[in-house]
C-alpha positions in Angstrom: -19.1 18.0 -2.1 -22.1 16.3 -3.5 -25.0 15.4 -1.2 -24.5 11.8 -0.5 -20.9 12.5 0.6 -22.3 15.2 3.4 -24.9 12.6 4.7 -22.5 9.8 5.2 -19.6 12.1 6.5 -22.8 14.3 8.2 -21.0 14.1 12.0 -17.6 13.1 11.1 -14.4 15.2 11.6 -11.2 13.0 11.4 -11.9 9.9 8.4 -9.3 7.1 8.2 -8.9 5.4 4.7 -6.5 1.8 5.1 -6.7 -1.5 2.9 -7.8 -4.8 4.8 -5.7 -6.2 1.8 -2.2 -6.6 0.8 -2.3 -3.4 -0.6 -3.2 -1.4 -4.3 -6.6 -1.5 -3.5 -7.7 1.9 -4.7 -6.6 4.0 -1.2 -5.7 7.0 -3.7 -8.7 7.5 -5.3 -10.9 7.5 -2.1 -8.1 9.9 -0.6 -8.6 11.9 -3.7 -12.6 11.4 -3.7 -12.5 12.6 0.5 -10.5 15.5 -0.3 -13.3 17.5 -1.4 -15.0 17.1 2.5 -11.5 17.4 4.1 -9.9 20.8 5.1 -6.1 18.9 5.8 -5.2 15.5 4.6 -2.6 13.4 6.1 -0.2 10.3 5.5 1.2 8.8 8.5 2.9 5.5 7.7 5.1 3.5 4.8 7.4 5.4 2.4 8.3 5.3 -1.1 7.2 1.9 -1.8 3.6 2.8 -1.6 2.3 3.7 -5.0 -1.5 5.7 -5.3 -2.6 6.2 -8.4 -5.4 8.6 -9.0 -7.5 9.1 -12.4 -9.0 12.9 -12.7 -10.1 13.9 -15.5 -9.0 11.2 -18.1 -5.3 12.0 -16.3 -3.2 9.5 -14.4 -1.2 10.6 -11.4 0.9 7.8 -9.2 2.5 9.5 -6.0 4.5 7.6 -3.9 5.0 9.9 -1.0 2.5 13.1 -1.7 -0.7 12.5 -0.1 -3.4 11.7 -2.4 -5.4 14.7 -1.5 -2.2 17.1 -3.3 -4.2 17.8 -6.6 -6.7 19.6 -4.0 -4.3 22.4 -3.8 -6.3 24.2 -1.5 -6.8 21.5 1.2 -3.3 20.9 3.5 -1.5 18.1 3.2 0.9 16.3 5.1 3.4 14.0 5.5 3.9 12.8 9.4 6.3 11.4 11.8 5.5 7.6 11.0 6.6 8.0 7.2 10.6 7.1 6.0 10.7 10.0 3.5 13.0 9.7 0.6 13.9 13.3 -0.2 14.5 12.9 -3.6 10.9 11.0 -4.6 9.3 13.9 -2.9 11.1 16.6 -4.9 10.6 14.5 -8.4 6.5 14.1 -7.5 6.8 18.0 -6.8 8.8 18.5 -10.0 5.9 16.5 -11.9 3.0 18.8 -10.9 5.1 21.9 -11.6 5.0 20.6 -14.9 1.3 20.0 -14.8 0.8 23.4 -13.0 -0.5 22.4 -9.6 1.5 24.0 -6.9 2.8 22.1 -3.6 2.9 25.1 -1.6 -0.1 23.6 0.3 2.5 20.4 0.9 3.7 20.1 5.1 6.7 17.5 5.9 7.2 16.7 9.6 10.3 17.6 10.9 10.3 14.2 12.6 10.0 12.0 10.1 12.6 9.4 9.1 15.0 9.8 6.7 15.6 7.7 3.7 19.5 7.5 3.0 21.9 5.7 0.5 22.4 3.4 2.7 19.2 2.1 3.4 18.7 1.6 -0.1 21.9 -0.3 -0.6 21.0 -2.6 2.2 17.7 -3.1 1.0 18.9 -4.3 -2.1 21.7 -6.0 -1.0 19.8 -8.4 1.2 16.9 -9.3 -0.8 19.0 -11.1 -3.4 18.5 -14.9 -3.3 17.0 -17.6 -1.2 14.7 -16.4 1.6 13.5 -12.9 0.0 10.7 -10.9 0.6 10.4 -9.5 -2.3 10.9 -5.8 -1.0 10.8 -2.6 -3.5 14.1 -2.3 -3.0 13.4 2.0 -1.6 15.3 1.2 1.5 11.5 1.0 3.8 12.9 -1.8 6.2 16.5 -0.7 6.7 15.1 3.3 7.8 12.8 1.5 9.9 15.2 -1.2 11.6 17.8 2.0 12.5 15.0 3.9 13.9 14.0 1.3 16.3 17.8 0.4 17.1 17.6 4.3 17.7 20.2 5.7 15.5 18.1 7.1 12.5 18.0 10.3 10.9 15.2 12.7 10.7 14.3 15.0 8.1 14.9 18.2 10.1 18.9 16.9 10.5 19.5 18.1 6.5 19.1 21.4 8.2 21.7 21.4 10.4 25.1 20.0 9.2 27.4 19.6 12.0 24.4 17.2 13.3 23.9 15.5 10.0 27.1 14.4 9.5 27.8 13.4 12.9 24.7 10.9 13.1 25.8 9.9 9.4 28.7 8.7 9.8 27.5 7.0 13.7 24.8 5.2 11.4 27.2 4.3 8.7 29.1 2.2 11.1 27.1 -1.0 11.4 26.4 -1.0 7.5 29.9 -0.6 6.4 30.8 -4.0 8.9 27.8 -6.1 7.1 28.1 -5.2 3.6 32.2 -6.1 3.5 30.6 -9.8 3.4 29.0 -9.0 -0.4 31.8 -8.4 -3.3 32.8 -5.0 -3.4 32.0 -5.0 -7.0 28.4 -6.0 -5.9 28.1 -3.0 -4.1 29.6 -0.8 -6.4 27.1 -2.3 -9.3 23.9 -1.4 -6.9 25.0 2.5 -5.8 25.8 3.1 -10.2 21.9 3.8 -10.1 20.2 7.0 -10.6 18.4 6.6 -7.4 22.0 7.0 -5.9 23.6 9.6 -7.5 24.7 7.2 -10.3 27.4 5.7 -8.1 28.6 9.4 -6.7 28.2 8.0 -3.2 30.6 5.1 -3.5 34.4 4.8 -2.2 36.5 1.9 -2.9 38.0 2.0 0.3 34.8 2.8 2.9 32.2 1.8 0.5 30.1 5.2 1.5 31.7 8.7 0.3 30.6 11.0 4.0 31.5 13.8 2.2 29.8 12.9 -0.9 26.6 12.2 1.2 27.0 15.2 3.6 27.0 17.4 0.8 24.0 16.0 -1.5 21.4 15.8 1.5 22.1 19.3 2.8 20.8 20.7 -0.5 18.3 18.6 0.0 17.2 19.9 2.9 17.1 23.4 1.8 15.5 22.5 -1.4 12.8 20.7 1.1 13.1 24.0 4.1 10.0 25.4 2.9 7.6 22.9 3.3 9.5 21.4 6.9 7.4 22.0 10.0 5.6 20.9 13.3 3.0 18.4 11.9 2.5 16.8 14.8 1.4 20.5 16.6 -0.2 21.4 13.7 -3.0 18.6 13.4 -3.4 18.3 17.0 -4.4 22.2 16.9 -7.1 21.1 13.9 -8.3 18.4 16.0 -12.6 19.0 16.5 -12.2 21.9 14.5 -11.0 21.2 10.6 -11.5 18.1 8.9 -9.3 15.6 8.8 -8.4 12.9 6.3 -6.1 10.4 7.3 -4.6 8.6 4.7 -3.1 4.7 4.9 -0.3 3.4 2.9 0.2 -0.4 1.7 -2.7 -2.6 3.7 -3.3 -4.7 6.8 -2.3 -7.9 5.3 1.2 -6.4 5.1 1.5 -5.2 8.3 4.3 -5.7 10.5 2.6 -6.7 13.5 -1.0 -8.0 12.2 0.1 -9.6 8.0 1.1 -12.7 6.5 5.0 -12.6 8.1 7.6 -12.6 7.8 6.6 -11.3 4.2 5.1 -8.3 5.3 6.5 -4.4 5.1 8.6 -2.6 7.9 5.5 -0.9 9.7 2.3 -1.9 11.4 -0.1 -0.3 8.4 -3.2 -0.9 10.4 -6.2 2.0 11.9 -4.1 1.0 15.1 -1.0 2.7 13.6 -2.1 5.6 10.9 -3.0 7.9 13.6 -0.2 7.7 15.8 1.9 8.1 12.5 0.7 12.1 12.8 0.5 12.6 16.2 -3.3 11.3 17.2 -4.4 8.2 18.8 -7.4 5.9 17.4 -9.8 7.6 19.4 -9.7 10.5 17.5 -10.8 8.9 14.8 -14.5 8.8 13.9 -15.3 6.8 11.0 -13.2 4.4 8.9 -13.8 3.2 5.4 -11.4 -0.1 4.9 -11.2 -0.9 1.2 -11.7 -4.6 -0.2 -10.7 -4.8 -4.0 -13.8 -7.1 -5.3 -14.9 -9.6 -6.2 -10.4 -10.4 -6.6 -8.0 -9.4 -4.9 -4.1 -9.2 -5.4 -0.5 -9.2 -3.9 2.8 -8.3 -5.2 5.9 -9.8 -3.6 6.3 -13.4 -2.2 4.5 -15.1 0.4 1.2 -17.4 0.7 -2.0 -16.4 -1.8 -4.4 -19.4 -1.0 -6.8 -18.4 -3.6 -4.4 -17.0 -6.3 -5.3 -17.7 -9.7 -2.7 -20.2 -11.2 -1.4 -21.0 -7.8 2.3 -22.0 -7.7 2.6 -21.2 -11.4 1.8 -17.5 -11.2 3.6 -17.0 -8.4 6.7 -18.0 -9.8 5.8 -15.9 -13.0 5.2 -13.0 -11.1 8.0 -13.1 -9.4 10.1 -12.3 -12.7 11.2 -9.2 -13.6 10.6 -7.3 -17.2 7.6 -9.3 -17.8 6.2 -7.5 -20.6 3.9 -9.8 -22.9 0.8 -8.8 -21.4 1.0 -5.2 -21.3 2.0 -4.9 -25.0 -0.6 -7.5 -25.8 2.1 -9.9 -28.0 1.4 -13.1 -26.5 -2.1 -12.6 -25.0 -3.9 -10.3 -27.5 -7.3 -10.4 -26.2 -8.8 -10.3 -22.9 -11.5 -13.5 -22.0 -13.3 -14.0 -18.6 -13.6 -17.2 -18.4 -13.0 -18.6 -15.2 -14.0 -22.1 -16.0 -10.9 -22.3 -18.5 -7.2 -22.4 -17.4 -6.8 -21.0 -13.7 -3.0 -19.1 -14.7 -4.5 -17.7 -18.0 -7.8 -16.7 -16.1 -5.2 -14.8 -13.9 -3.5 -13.0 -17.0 -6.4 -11.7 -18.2 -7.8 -10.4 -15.0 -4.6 -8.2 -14.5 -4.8 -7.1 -18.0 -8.4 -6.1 -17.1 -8.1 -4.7 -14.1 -4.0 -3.0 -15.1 -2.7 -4.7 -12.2 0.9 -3.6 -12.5 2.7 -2.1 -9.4 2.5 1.6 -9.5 5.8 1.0 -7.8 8.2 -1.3 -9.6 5.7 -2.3 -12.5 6.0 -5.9 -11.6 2.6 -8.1 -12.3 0.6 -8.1 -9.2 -0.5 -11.5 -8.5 -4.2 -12.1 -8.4 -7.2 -14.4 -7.2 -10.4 -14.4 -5.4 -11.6 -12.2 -2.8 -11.3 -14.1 0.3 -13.4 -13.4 3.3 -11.0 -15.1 6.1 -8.5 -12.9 5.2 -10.9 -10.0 5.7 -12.5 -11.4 8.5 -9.0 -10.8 10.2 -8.7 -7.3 8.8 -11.7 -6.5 10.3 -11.4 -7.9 13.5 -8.1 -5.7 13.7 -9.5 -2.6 13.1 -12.0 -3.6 16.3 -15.4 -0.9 16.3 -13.0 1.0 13.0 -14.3 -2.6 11.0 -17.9 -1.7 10.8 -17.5 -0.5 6.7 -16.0 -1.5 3.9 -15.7 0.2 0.4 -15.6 -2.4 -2.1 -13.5 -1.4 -5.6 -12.8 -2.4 -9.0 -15.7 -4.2 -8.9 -16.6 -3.5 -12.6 -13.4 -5.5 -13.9 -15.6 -8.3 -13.8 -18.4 -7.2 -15.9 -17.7 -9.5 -18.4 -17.1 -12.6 -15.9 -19.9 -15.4 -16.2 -19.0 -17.1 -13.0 -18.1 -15.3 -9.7 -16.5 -17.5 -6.6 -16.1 -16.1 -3.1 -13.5 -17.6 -0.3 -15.4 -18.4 2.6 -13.7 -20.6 4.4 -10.5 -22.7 4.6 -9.3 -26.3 4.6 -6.4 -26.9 6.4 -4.2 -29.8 4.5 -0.8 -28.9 6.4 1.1 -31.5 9.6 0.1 -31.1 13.0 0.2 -27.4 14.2 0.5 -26.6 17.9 -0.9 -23.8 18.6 -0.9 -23.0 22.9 -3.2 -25.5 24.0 -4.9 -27.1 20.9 -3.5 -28.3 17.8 -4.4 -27.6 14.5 -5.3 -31.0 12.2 -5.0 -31.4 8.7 -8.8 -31.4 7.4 -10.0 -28.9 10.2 -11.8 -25.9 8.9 -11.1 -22.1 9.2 -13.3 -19.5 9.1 -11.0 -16.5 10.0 -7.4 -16.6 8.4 -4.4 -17.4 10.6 -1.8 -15.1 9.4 0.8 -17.2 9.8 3.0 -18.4 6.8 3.4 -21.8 8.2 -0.2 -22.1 8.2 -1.5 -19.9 5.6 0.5 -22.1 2.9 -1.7 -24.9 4.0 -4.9 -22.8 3.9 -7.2 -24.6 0.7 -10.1 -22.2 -0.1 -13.8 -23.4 0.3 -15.6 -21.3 -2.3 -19.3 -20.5 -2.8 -20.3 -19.5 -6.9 -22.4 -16.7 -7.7 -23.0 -16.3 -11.5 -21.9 -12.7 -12.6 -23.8 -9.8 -13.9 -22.8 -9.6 -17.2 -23.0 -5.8 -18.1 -21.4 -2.6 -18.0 -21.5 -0.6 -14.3 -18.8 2.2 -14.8 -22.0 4.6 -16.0 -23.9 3.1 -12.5 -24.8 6.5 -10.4 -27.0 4.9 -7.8 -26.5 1.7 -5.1 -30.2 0.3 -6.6 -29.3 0.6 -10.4 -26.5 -2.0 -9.6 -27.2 -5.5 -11.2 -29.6 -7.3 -9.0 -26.8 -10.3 -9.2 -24.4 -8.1 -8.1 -26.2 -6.4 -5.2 -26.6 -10.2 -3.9 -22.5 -10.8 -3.8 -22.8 -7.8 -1.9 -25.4 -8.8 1.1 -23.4 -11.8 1.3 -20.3 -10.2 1.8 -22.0 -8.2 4.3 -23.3 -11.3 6.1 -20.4 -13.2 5.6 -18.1 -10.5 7.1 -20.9 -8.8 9.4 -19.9 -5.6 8.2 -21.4 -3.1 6.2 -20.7 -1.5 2.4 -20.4 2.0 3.1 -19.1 2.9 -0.7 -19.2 1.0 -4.0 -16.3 1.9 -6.8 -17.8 1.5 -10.6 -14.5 2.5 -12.4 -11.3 4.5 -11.9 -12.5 8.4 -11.6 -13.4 10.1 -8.8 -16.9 10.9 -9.9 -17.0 6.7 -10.5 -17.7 6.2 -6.9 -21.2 5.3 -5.1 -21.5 6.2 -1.0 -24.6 3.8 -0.1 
């Protein structure tokens, strides 16, 4: 732990790490940076449809259920109550670093956390087909989450005990088996002959889900999984004052279920309200917060409103495609130009291509466009006294952009909107986002330039070698947003990161 690190962390024993965005904003490298302070590291929200990707080394790793800090091997690590846990991701990412000789056996799996089944992903997949999509991942996030709230869900700790599994199994099956006999059988059967599910080895003809089949699979699961099952909850509250503790967000406030841009949002409330519950603490036991801003652009994958995406309608629509792959293999866009004074979509394409901005998930294009500071004035507003600092990252995909523009504000151009006793009018202006869709869509960005700085800052080890033109953008951030930058991120490795 380097020196800078102890001073900023110097009376700080539980650190939460979340994204004020719509996600893949660099949470896995500042999980992997904090692991060297942290003694145990936890996740306690989301599921498989979060992807952290962490550079060590010149190596790439992408978990999508490990906690970041598992290439610490000896720091714990933990997966709590609030995550849907897909058995079979977390035995392939434990499979993986086998194979690059790290050993898991510092990995802890609540007993209570919810269980991802066949199911889940069917009707995950099943529903987000057409008109009115989200745009999901397609893991099964929502459906886990929906039957744990209806309070029929499984838990990890049932693939240890079968008579219990199959009992709640089949109870759970019950509902899905009545809704998915209004899709073609042959629908069905064409979305369970994937290798996420067994290659179509869960399918019947006749009850659409094999029990037996399922039964069977999951208990081996479960003992595959036995050693690593325990008492998170117990465990962390034990370490509480004592060890420290890192907690680690998934996805990002802007897709939260109770404070993002719904109804295209994910299943759980991915807010500082929410992590710590997720492993059995409350808010209060949290001491400091970093919440990441990717700057000076941000993206989104998925549908929903972007009122400062680059190419607008246009690169929405193209995102939205699947098997895009002309701008990773550099065919149709061979070269990369900053130039944001040229064509807004192409602008867009060659920020992604800078900044690799492909889901770590599904691979899908992530949609981009310019940081926007009502967006993160509501972030930070959520997170209450937690909102004091940000860590801004990526910022170094823009060394080679002459113009910067920040969101500061919006236009409203939508109809009358009531909202209790006032009404929102078209022309009226809004400094702090209103996360509603309905309005959001009607949300035209006021923007303030900045030029850029116009040189290399992935070799930058100090906050006062930055670019003076850079370190401005910064204080007005900081004004703008009355917060403060706690951590600057100069490139993807671990030892690229600045603590101011």
């Amino acid at each position: 732990m380097n020196e800078s690190m102890q001073k900023a962390l110097k009376d700080v024993m539980t650190l939460g790490v979340i994204c004020t965005q719509w996600g893949d904003t660099g949470k896995g490298k500042l999980i992997d940076y904090f692991s060297q302070w942290a003694d145990i590291v936890a996740r306690g929200t989301g599921g498989a449809n979060a992807g952290h990707t962490i550079c060590v080394n010149g190596e790439t790793y992408i978990f999508h259920l490990l906690p970041s800090g598992i290439l610490h091997t000896e720091k714990i690590n933990i997966i709590g109550n609030g995550v849907v846990l897909d058995p079979h991701i977390v035995l392939e990412e434990v499979g993986i670093l086998a194979k690059a000789d790290y050993t898991c056996d510092n990995l802890k799996i609540a007993y209570n956390a919810k269980l991802v089944l066949p199911q889940h992903l069917v009707m995950d997949r099943a529903k987000d087909i057409g008109k009115g999509r989200i745009g999901t991942t397609g893991r099964g996030i929502g459906p886990a989450y929906t039957d744990h709230c209806a309070r029929f869900g499984l838990i990890v700790n049932d693939m240890l005990n079968p008579e219990i599994f199959k009992a709640k199994l089949k109870r759970n099956l019950k509902d899905k088996v009545k809704l998915l006999r209004e899709f073609p059988i042959e629908k069905i059967k064409e979305i369970m002959d994937h290798d996420h599910l067994e290659n179509g080895k869960f399918f019947d003809e006749k009850e659409i889900f094999n029990v037996e089949a399922i039964t069977e699979h999951y208990l081996k699961l479960g003992q595959e999984l036995k050693r690593f099952i325990t008492d998170t909850d117990k465990l962390l509250r034990e370490a509480l004052c004592k060890k420290h503790i890192l907690l680690e967000g998934a996805q990002g406030t802007l897709l939260s279920i109770d404070y993002g841009s719904y109804p295209y949002v994910t299943s759980s409330d991915s807010t500082i309200q929410n992590l710590p519950k997720g492993v059995g603490l409350s808010t209060a036991d949290v001491d400091l917060v970093y919440n990441i801003v990717k700057a000076l652009y941000m993206t989104r994958v998925g549908e929903g409103p972007f009122p400062t995406e680059f190419g607008g309608t246009k690169s929405a629509e193209y995102c939205g495609q699947s098997g895009i792959t002309a701008e990773t293999e550099k065919k149709e866009y061979p070269e990369v130009t900053l130039d944001p004074d040229g064509d807004e979509f192409m602008f867009g394409v060659n920020v992604r291509r800078a900044g690799s901005e492909y889901g770590a998930t599904t691979g899908r294009p992530r949609r981009n466009g310019w940081l926007d500071l009502p967006l993160l004035r509501h972030s930070l507003q959520v997170a209450g006294k937690h909102g004091q600092t940000i860590a801004l990252t990526k910022i170094d995909v823009l060394d080679k952009c002459p113009t910067i523009k920040v969101c500061t504000s919006y236009k409203y151009t939508g109809p009358d909107y009531n909202m209790g006793g006032t009404t929102l009018k078209k022309g009226d202006t809004l400094e702090t986002a209103i996360l509603l869709s309905e309005i959001l869509e009607h949300s035209e960005p006021i923007y303030q330039e900045f030029p850029g700085w116009m040189t290399d800052i992935t070799k930058v080890k100090e906050f006062n070698e930055l670019p003076d033109k850079l370190k401005t953008i910064i204080k007005f951030i900081e004004k703008e947003a009355k917060t403060s930058v706690g951590m600057v991120s100069v490139g993807p490795d671990r030892e690229q990161t600045i603590l101011t």
